[in-house]
C-alpha positions in Angstrom: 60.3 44.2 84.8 56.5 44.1 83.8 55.0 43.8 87.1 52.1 41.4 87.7 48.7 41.8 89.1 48.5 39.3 92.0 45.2 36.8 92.0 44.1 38.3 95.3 41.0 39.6 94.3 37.3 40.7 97.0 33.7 41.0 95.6 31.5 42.6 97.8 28.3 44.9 98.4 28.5 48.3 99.1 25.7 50.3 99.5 24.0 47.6 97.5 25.9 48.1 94.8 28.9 45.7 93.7 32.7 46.6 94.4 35.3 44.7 93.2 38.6 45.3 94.9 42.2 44.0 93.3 45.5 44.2 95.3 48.2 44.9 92.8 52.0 45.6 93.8 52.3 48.7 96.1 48.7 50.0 95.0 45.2 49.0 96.3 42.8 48.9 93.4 38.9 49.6 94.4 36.5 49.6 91.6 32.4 50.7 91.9 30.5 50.0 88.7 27.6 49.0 87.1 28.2 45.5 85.6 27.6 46.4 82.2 25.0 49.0 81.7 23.0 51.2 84.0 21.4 50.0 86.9 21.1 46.1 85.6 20.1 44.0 87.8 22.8 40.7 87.5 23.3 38.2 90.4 25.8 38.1 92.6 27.2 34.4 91.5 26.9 36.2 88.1 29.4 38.7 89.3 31.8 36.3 91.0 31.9 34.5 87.2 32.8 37.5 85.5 35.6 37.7 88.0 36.5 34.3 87.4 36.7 35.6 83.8 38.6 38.2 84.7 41.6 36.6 86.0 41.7 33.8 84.1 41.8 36.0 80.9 44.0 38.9 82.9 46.6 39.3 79.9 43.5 40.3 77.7 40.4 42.6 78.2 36.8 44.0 80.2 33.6 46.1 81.9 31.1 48.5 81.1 31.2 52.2 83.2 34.0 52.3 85.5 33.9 54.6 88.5 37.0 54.3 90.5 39.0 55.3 93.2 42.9 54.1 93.1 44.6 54.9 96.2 49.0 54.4 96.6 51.3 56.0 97.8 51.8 58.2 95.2 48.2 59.6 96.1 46.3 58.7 92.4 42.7 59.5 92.2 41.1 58.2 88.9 37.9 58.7 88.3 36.3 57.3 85.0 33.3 60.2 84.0 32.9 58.9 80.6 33.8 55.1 79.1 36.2 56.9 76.5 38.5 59.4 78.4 40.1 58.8 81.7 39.7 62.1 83.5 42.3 62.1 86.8 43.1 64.6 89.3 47.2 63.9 89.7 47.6 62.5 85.9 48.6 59.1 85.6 52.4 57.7 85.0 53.0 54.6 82.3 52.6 52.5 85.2 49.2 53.1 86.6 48.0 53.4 83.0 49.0 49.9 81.9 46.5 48.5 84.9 44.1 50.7 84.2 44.5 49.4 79.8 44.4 45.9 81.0 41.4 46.2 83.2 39.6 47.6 79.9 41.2 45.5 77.6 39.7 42.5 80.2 36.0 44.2 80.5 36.4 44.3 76.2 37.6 40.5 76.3 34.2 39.6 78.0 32.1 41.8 75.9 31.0 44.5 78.6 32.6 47.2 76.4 33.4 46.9 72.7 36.2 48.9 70.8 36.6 49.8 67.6 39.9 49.9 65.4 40.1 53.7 65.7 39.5 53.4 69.4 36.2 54.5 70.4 34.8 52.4 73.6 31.5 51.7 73.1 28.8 50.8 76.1 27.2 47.5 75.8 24.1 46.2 77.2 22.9 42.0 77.8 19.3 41.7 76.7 17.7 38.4 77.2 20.8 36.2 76.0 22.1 39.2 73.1 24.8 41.5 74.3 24.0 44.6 72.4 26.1 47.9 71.8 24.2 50.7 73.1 25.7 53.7 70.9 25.9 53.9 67.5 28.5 53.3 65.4 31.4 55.7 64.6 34.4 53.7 63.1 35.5 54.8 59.6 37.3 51.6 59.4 37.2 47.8 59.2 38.3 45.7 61.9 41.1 45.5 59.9 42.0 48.9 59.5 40.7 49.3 55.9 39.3 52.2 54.7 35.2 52.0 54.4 34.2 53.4 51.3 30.1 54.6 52.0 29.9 55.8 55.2 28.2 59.0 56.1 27.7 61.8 58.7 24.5 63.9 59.0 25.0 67.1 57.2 28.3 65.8 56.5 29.2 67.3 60.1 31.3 65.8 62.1 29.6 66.9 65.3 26.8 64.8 64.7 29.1 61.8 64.7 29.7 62.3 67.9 26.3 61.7 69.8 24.4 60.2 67.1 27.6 57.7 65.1 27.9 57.8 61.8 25.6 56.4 58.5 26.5 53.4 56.7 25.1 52.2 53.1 24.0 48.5 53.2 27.0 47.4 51.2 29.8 49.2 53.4 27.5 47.9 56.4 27.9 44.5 55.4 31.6 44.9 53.8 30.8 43.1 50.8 33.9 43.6 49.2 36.0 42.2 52.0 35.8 39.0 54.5 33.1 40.0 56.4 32.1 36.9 57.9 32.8 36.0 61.5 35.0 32.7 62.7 30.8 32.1 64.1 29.4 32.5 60.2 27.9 35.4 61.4 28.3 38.9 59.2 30.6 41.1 61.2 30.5 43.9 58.4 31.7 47.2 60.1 31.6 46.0 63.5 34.0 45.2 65.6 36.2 42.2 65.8 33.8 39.7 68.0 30.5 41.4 67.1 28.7 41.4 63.8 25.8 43.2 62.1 22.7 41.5 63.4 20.1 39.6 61.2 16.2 40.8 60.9 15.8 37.6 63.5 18.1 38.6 65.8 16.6 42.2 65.9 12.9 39.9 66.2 14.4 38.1 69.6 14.9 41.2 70.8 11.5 42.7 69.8 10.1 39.6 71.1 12.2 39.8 74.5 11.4 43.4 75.1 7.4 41.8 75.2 6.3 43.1 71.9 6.7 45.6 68.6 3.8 47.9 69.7 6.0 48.9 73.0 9.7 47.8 71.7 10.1 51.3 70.5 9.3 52.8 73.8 11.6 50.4 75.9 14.5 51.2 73.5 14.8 54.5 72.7 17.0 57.0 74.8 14.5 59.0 77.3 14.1 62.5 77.1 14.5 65.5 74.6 18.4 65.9 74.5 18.5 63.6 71.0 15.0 62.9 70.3 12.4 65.3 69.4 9.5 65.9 71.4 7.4 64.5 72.0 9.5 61.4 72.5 7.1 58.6 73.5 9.1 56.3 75.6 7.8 53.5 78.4 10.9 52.7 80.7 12.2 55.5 83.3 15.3 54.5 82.0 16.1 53.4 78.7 19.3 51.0 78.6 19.5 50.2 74.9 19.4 54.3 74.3 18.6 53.9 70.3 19.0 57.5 69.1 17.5 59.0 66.1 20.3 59.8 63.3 18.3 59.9 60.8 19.3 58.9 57.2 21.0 59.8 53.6 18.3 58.6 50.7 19.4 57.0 47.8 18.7 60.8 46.5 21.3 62.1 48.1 19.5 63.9 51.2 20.1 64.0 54.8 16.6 63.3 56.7 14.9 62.6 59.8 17.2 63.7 62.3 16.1 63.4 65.7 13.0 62.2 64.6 13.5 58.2 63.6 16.2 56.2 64.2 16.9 53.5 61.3 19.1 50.7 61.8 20.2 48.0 59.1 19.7 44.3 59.6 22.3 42.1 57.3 19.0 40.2 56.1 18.2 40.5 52.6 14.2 40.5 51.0 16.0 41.1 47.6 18.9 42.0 46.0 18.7 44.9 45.6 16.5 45.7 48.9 17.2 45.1 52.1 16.0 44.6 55.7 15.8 47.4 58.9 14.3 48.6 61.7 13.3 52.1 62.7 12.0 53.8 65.7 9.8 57.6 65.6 10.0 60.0 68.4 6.4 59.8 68.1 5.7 56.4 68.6 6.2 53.2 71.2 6.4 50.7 67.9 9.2 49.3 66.5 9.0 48.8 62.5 9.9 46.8 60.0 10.8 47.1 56.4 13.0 47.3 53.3 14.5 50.0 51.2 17.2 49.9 48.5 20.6 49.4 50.0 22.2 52.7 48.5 20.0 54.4 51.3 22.9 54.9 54.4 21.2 54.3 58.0 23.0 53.4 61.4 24.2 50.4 62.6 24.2 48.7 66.4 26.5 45.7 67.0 25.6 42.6 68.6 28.0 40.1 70.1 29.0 36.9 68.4 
């Protein structure tokens, strides 16, 4: 018989950091994480919310990075290093892994992670009132499992999908040859079911909540040298929304402009043929604006219906 995760449920501080702990048959789960991205500050009737969520919504899905310690009798120490593996020191048997599913599925559910139809977990990030993904997208396929026809990786290498996601031309972006529009009239293109490919306005109220387009860039780019090129002009310590620079493919058929700009499409038009996005430099703070025939394949981040 399916066991069933009992509504017993503690949220408390630890080291000033929240822990949620969840008593399940025979095994004592306690959970450490960041709700939702890296060191976000979120209140702590916020948390007991997301809870709420949580086990109101407990046959569905949930969070953002997970580290964990679950402790029975059978002596299970899981520790989650990366959103998209499970990495444990005993291994884990079918019934330890369908808590461990149902606590994802959960932290997907409420948007604090988003997966893809081929599987890849992706870290998300609330901005303002937008939940953003904070990787680039990798899926080769629709929410519905169809094939997408004009999507891209650098140098066709497949390495580079794996840091920097894959390139999308504005029509497989938008899948204009499907049912792309969300049940919220929004254009979920490639993305995910729940998230959609966000207008030129929606990527302005960000701008707009990050203060301004002349430090935007700066705030949103992933710190450091690993991805970007140096020198890579950044403002925060810490960069949450960690836009990378994949560069493009032109409409000429060339790769470009790896680790030096970042371009993502917006699903806003300024003609037919041309259409919106935005693009960061390694050598600027400034976020920019502008159009460029839609044969051109850039990257795309998700934003939550």
């Amino acid at each position: 018989m399916k066991p069933i995760i009992s509504l017993y449920h503690q949220v408390f501080l630890f080291e000033n950091r929240p822990v949620l702990s969840i008593k399940i048959p025979d095994v004592e789960i306690t959970v450490k994480y960041r709700l939702v991205h890296k060191k976000l500050e979120i209140s702590y009737d916020l948390i007991k919310i997301i809870i709420t969520i949580i086990f109101l919504l407990i046959s569905s899905t949930v969070l953002s990075q997970i580290e964990g310690n679950v402790v029975s009798k059978n002596k299970y120490n899981v520790s989650q290093k990366n959103i998209s593996k499970l990495e444990t020191s005993y291994g884990m048997d079918p019934y330890m892994k369908e808590y461990v599913d149902s606590l994802e599925n959960i932290l997907i559910l409420c948007g604090l992670l988003a997966k893809d139809f081929e599987g890849n977990i992706y870290r998300t990030i609330l901005l303002g009132d937008q939940i953003w993904m904070c990787e680039n997208l990798k899926s080769t396929k629709y929410a519905d499992g169809t094939q997408i026809s004009g999507v891209f990786t650098y140098d066709d290498n497949e390495m580079n999908a794996k840091d920097y996601g894959r390139l999308y031309n504005w029509d497989a972006a938008m899948n204009s040859t499907g049912n792309y529009k969300s049940k919220y009239g929004h254009l979920q293109g490639v993305c995910p079911n729940g998230w959609h490919v966000p207008t030129n306005a929606e990527w302005t109220k960000l701008v707009n909540y990050m203060g301004a387009k002349e430090i935007a860039g700066g705030l949103l780019k992933e710190k450091g040298s690993k991805h970007w090129l140096t020198p890579n002009l950044c403002i925060a310590e810490e960069n949450k929304f960690s836009a990378l620079p994949a560069g493009s493919l032109g409409s000429d058929g060339y790769y470009t402009c790896i680790l030096r700009v970042a371009y993502f499409w917006t699903s806003s038009s300024y003609s037919e043929r041309s259409k919106c996005f935005r693009s960061l430099y390694y050598n600027s703070t400034e976020i920019h604006t502008s159009h460029i025939n839609k044969s051109a394949a850039f990257s795309v981040r998700c934003v939550k219906d």
